[in-house]
C-alpha positions in Angstrom: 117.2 31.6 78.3 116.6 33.5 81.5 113.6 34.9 80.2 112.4 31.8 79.5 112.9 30.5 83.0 110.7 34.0 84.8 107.9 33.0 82.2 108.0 29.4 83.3 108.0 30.6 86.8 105.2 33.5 86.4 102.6 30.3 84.8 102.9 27.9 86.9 102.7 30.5 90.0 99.2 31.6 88.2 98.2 28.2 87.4 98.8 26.8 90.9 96.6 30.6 92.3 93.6 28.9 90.0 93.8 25.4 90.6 93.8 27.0 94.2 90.5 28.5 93.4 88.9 25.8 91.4 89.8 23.4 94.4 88.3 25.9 97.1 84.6 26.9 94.4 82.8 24.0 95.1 83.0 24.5 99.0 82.6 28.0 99.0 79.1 27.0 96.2 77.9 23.9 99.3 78.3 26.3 101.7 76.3 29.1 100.5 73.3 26.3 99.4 73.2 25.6 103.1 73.2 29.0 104.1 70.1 29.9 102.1 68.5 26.9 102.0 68.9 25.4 105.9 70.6 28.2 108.3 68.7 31.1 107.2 64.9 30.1 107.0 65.6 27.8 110.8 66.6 31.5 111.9 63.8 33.2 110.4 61.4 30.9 111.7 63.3 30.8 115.4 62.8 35.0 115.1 58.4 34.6 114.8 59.0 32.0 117.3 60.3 34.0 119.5 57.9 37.1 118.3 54.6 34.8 118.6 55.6 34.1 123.0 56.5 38.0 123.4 53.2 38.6 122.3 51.2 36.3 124.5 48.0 38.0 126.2 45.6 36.7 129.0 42.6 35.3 126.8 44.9 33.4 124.7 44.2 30.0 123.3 47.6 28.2 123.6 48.7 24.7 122.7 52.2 23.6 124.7 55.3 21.9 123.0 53.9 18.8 124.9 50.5 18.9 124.0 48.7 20.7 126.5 45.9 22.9 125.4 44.4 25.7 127.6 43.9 29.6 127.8 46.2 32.2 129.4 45.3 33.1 132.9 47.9 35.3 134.0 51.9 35.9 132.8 54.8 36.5 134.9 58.5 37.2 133.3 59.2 33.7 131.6 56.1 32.1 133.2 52.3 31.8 132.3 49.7 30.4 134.2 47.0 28.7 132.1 43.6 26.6 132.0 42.6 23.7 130.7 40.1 21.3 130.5 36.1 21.6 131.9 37.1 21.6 136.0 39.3 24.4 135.2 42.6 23.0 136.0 45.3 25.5 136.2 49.0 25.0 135.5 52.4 27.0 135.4 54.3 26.3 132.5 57.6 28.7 130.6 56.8 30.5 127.5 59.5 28.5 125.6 56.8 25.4 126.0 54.4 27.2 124.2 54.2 26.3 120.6 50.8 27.6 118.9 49.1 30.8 120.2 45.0 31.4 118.6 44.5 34.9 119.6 40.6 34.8 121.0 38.8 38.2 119.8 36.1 39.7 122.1 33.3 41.8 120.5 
């Protein structure tokens, strides 16, 4: 009879370790969706970002987070200076405004 009772014991120990897991798969299985499908490819995309405004050079045709459109005049640590427009108007903006960079080549 007491052998009985340590096999009754030893089940419902394992069956309460797998209803455990069971209850705890489907979280673990949402999380790893959003990993691959939301936090990794915002991440990758930040990296180039971030990759595109280290590699900003005077000549540059830039286009600003707000809309601004001009070409690099000069760059200072987390500053550039660019121009715009036909009267040549010049403005100081941060690199983390800039959103598009069209490299100009010069033959």
């Amino acid at each position: 009879m007491s052998n009985l009772t340590v096999l009754a014991a030893a089940s419902s120990s394992s069956s309460s370790g797998m209803s455990l897991l069971t209850s705890f798969l489907p979280m673990l299985i949402i999380l790893v969706v959003f990993y691959f499908m939301l936090i990794r490819p915002q991440s990758k995309k930040d990296k180039a970002l971030k990759k595109m405004r280290e590699e900003l050079s005077i000549g540059d045709e830039i286009t600003t987070i707000g809309g601004i459109v001009g070409r690099v005049v000069s760059i200072k640590d987390d500053t550039i200076l660019i121009e715009s427009g036909s009267d040549r108007t010049k403005v100081r903006i941060k690199k983390f405004a800039v959103q598009e960079v069209e490299k100009i080549e010069i033959d």
